[in-house]
C-alpha positions as CSV (number, residue, x, y, z in Angstrom):
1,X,75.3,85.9,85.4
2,X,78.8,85.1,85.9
3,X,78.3,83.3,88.9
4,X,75.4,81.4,90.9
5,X,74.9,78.9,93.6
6,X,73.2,75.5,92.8
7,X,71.5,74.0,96.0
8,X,71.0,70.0,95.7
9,X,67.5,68.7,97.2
10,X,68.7,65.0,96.6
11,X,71.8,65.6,99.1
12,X,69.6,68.3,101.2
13,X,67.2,65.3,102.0
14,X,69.7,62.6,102.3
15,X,71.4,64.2,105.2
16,X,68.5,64.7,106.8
17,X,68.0,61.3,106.7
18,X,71.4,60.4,107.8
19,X,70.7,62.7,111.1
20,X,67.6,61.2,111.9
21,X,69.4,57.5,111.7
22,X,72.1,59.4,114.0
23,X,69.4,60.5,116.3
24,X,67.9,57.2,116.9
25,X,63.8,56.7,117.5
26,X,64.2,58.6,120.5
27,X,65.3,61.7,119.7
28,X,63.8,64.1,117.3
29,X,65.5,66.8,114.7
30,X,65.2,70.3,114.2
31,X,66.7,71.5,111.3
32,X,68.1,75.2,112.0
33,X,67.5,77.3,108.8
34,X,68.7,80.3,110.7
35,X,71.2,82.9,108.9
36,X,68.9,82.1,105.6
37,X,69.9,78.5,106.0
38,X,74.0,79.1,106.7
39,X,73.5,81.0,102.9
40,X,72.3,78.2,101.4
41,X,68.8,80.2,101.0
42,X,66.3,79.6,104.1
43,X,63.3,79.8,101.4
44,X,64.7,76.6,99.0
45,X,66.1,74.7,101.4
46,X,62.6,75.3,104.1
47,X,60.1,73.6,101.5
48,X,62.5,70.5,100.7
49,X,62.9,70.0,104.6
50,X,60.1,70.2,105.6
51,X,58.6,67.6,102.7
52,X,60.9,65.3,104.0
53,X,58.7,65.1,107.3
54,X,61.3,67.4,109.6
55,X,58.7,69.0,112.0
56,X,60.9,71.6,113.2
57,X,62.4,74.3,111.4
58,X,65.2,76.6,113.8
59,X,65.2,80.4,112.5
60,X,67.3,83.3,114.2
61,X,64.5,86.1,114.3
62,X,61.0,86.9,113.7
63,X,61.0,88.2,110.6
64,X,63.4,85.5,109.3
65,X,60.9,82.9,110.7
66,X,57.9,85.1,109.2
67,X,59.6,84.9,105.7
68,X,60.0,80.7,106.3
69,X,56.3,80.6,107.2
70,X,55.7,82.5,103.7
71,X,57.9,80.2,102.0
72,X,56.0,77.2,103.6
73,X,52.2,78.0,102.9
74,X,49.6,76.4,104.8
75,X,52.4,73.9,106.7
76,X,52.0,72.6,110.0
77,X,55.9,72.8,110.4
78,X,56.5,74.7,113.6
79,X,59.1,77.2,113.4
80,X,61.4,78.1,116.8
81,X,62.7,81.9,116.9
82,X,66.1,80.7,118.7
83,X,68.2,84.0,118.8
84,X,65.9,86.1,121.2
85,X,63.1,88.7,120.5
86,X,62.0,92.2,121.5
87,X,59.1,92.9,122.7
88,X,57.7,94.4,119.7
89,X,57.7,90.8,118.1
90,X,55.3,89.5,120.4
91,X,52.4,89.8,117.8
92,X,54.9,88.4,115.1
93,X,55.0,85.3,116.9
94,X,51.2,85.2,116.8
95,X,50.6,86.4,113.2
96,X,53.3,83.8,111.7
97,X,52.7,80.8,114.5
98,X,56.2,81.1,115.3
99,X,57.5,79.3,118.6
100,X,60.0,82.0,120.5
101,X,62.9,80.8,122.8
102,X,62.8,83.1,126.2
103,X,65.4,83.3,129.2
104,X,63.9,87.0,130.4
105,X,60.6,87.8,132.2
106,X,60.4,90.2,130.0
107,X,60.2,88.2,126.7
108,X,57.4,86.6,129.3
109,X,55.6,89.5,130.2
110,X,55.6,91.2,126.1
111,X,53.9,87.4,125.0
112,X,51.1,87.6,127.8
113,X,50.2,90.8,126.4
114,X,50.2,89.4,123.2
115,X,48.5,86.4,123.9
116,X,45.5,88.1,125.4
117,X,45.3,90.5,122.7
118,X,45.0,87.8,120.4
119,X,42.8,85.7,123.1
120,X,45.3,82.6,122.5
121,X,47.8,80.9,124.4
122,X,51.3,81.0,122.9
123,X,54.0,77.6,123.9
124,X,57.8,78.8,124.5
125,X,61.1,77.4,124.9
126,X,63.2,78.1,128.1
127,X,67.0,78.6,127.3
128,X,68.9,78.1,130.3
129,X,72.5,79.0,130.8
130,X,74.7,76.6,132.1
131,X,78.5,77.5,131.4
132,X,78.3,79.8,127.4
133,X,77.3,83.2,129.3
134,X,75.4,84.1,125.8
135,X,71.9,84.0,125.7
136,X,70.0,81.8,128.3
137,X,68.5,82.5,132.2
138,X,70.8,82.0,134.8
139,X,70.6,79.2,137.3
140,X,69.5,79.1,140.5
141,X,67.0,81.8,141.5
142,X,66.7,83.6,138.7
143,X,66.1,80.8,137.0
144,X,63.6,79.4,139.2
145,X,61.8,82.9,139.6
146,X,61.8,82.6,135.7
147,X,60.0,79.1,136.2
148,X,57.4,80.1,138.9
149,X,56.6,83.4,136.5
150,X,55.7,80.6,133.2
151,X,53.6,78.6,136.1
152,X,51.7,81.2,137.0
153,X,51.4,82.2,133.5
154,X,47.5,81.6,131.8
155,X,48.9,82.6,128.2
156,X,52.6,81.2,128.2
157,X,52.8,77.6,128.0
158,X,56.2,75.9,129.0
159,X,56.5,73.6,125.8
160,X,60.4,73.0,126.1
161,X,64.1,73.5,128.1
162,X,66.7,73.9,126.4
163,X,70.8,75.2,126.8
164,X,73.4,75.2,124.2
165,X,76.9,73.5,124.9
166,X,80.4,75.4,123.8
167,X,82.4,72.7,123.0
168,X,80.5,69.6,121.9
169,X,82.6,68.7,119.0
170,X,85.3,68.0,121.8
171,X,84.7,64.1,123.4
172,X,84.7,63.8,126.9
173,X,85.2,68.0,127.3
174,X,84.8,68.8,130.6
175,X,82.2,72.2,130.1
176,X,80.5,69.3,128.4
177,X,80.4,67.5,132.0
178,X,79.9,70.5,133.7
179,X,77.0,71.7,131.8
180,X,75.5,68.4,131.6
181,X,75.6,69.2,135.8
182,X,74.0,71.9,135.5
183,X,71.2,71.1,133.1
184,X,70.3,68.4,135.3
185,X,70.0,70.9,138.3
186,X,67.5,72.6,135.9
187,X,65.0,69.7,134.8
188,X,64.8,69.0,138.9
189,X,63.7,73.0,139.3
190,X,62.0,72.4,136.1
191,X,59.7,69.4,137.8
192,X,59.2,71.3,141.0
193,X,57.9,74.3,139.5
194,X,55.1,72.1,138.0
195,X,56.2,72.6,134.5
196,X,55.7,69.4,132.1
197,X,57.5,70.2,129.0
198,X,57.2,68.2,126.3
199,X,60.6,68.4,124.8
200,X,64.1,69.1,126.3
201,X,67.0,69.6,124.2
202,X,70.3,70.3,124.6
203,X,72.6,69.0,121.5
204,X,73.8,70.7,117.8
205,X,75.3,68.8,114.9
206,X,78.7,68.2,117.1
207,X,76.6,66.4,119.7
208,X,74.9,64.2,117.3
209,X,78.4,63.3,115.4
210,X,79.7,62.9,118.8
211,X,77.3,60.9,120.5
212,X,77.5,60.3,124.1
213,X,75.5,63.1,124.7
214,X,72.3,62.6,122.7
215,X,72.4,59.4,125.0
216,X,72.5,61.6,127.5
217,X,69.9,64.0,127.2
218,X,67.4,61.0,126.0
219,X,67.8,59.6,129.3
220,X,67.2,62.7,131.0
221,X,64.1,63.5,129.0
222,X,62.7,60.6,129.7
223,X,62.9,61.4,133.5
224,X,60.2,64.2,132.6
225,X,58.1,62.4,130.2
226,X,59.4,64.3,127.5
227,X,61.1,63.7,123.8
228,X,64.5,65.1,123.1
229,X,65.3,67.0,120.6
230,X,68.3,67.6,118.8
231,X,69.1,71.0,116.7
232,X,71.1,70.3,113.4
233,X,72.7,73.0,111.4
234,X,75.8,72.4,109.9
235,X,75.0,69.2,109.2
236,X,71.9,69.6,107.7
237,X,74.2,71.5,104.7
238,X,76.7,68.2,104.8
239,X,79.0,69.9,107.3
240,X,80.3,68.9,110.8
241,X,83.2,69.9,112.9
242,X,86.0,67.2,113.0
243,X,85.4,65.5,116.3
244,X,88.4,66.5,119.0
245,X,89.8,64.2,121.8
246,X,91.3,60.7,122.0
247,X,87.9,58.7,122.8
248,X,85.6,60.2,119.8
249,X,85.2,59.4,116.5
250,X,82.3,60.4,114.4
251,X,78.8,59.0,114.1
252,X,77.1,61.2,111.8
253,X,80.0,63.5,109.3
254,X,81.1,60.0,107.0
255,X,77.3,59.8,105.8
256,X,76.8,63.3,105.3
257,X,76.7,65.4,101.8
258,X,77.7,68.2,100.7
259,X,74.4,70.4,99.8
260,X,75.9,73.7,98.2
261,X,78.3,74.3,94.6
262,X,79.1,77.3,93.5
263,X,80.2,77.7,90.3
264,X,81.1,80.3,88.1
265,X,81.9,81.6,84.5
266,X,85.1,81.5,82.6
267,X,85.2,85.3,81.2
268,X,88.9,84.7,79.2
269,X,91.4,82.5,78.5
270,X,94.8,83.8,77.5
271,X,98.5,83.1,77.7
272,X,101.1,84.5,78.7
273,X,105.1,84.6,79.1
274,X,107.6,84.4,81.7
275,X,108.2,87.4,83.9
276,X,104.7,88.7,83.5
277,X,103.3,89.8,86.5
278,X,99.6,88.8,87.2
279,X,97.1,90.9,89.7
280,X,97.3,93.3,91.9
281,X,100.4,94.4,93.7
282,X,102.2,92.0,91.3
283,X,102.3,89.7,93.8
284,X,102.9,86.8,91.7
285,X,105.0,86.8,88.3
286,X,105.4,83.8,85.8
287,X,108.3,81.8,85.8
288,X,107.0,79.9,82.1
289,X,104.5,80.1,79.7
290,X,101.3,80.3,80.9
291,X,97.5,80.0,80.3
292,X,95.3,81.9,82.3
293,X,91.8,81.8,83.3
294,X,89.4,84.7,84.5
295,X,86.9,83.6,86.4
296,X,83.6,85.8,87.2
297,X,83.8,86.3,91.1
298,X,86.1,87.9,93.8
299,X,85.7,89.0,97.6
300,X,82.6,90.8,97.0
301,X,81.1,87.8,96.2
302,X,82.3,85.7,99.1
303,X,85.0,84.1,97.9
304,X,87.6,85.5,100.0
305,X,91.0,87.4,99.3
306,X,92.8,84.8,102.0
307,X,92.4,82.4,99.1
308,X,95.0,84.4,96.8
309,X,98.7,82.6,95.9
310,X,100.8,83.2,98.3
311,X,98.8,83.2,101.1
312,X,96.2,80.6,101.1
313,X,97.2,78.8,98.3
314,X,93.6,78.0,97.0
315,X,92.3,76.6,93.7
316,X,88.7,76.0,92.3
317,X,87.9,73.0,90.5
318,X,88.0,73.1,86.3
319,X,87.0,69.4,84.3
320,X,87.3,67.4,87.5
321,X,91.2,69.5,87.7
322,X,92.2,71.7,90.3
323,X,93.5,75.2,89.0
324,X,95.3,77.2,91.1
325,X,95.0,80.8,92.0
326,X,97.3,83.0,90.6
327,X,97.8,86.4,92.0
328,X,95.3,88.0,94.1
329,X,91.5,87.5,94.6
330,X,90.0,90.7,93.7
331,X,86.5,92.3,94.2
332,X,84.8,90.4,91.5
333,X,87.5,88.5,89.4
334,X,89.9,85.8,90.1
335,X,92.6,84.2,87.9
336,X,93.2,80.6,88.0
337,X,96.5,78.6,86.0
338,X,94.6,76.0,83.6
339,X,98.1,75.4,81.9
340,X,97.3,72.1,82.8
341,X,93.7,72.1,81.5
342,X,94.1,72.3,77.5
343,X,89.9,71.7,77.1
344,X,89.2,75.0,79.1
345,X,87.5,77.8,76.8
346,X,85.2,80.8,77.4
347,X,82.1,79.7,79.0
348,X,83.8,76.6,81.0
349,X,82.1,76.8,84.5
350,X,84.7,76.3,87.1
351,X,83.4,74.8,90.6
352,X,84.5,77.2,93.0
353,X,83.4,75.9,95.9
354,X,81.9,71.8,96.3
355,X,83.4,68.4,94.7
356,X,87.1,68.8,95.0
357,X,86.6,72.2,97.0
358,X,85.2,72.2,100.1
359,X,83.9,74.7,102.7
360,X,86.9,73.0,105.0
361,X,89.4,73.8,102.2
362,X,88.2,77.9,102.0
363,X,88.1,77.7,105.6
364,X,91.5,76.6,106.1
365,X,92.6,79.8,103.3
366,X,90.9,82.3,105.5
367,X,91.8,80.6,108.6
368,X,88.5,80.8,109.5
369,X,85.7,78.1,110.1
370,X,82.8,76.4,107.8
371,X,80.3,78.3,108.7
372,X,81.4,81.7,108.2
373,X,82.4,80.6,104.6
374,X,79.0,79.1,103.9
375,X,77.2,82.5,105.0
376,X,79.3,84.3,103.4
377,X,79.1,83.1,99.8
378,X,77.0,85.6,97.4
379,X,74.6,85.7,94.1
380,X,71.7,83.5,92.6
381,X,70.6,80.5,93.9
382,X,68.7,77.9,92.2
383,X,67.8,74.7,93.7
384,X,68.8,71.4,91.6
């Protein structure tokens, strides 16, 4: 192949260990595999997590948690369905013990039916809405109509509430503030409805390399008898947002490792003279003697065409050398300059994306983010 993705379990587990210390005894981690595990492959990295004694696993869908239950065998790892379901997934969640997320009395209504039809009760998460108008019940009477629905319920347990912040990565942000109002609001409609959840969460990778609110939400957990939980993606892949705003710093992104490197073949070396033009559209033409390497991967791979000279300026990494990209990315080929790099031959694997190239560094190319680069990166993977 003339490219592939190597995914290290050795960094995999030590940032889950650096997020638990982050955490603190009083909080616990669930380690969201969703979008296959932000491409690093949900059925590697699942295993390895779960091994390491994380007891929650975070999927998008039912049938990407059904394919993580597969992956995990006989595993008493629970697995949260945190992007929504139809009601035609009910029995999914059932068949694959897969905990959904619900904001609908509808989600509510499809698991009862479930639940009877399998004669067992089934334990949810409530997502509330409180200032990100994406997924999540309203509050106020919808929300409490929501709550006296799951008390009434004989098959639908309330296991958890839960919301989702927008800007957590930004200290002291005031929708922070404001949904941290709101959510409070909740856990007091939450305890008069006669719900005892056991967990209440509210905080992502930003919140735990931020801080101030994991403190937060333990303190309001506690008020209910319940653990807090906090739901690490990015970071769990060696990844966090820089932390925004005078007062923050960050708690968790200095101890974290980078999990994915992508590498790739060198097809051809060659030189060439000055004023030849290289790549498509001749966008770029030599001003010296040059030496040239192809390497086996383009935009159809993931590695995107922002990254051409002359745009984004990138490079990949070649013997512990950066070598720029010359011309433009095309579908499955890229040309690098290894003037510089006199031990480079066919076959030389060329780091296209980890040590010395980082998902920041393709991000800022594409002007884009981490996350989308991470997802977006094609071919084998093969865990190291």
């Amino acid at each position: 192949m003339n490219h592939w993705v190597e995914i290290s379990q050795a960094q995999l587990v030590a940032n889950l260990h650096a997020t638990r210390a982050a955490a603190g005894d009083h909080v616990d981690v669930l380690a969201v595999i969703k979008a296959d595990a932000y491409g690093h492959d949900a059925t590697l990295c699942a295993p390895v997590i779960a091994a390491a004694g994380v007891s929650w696993l975070g999927v998008t869908d039912a049938e990407e948690g059904a394919a993580v239950r597969t992956a995990l065998g006989e595993n008493t790892t629970r697995i949260m369905v945190m992007s929504g379901m139809k009601a035609a997934d009910a029995p999914m969640m059932f068949a694959h013990r897969l905990t959904p997320v619900v904001w609908t009395s509808e989600h509510i209504a499809a698991l009862e039916a479930a639940a009877q039809a399998a004669n067992q009760p089934i334990a949810v998460h409530v997502e509330v809405d409180t200032g990100m108008a994406r997924q999540g019940a309203p509050t106020g009477i919808a929300l409490r109509d929501l709550l006296a629905q799951l008390a009434a319920s004989q098959w639908v347990i309330c296991e958890g509430i839960m919301t989702h912040l927008c800007c957590s990565e930004v200290a002291g942000a005031r929708t922070t503030a404001t949904a941290q109002q709101r959510f409070t609001e909740v856990l007091r409609d939450v305890a008069a409805a006669g719900l005892h959840p056991a967990w209440v969460h509210i905080g992502n990778s930003s919140a735990l390399d931020e801080g101030t609110t994991m403190t937060w939400i333990s303190e309001q957990a506690g008020k209910l008898n319940a653990r807090a939980l906090v739901r690490t993606g990015l970071a769990v892949y060696g990844y966090c947002l820089p932390i925004e705003g005078e007062s923050g710093h960050p708690h968790l992104q200095p101890a974290l490792q980078h999990v994915m490197i992508w590498k790739a073949s060198i097809l051809n070396v060659r030189q060439i003279d000055p004023g030849t033009s290289v790549g498509y559209g001749a966008t770029f033409t030599a001003q010296r003697k040059m030496t040239l390497a192809l390497l086996g991967a383009g935009y159809a791979d993931g590695f995107r065409r922002e990254a051409s000279s002359g745009i984004g300026d990138g490079w990949v990494i070649i013997d512990g050398q950066r070598a720029p990209i010359v011309g433009r990315v095309s579908m499955n080929l890229t040309i690098v300059d290894v003037s510089a790099i006199p031990t480079v031959t066919t076959g030389t694997e060329a780091i296209l994306l980890g040590s010395g190239v980082t998902a920041e560094d393709h991000a800022r190319w594409a002007n884009t983010i981490p996350y989308e680069i991470l997802c977006g990166v094609r071919g084998h993977r093969v865990l190291v």
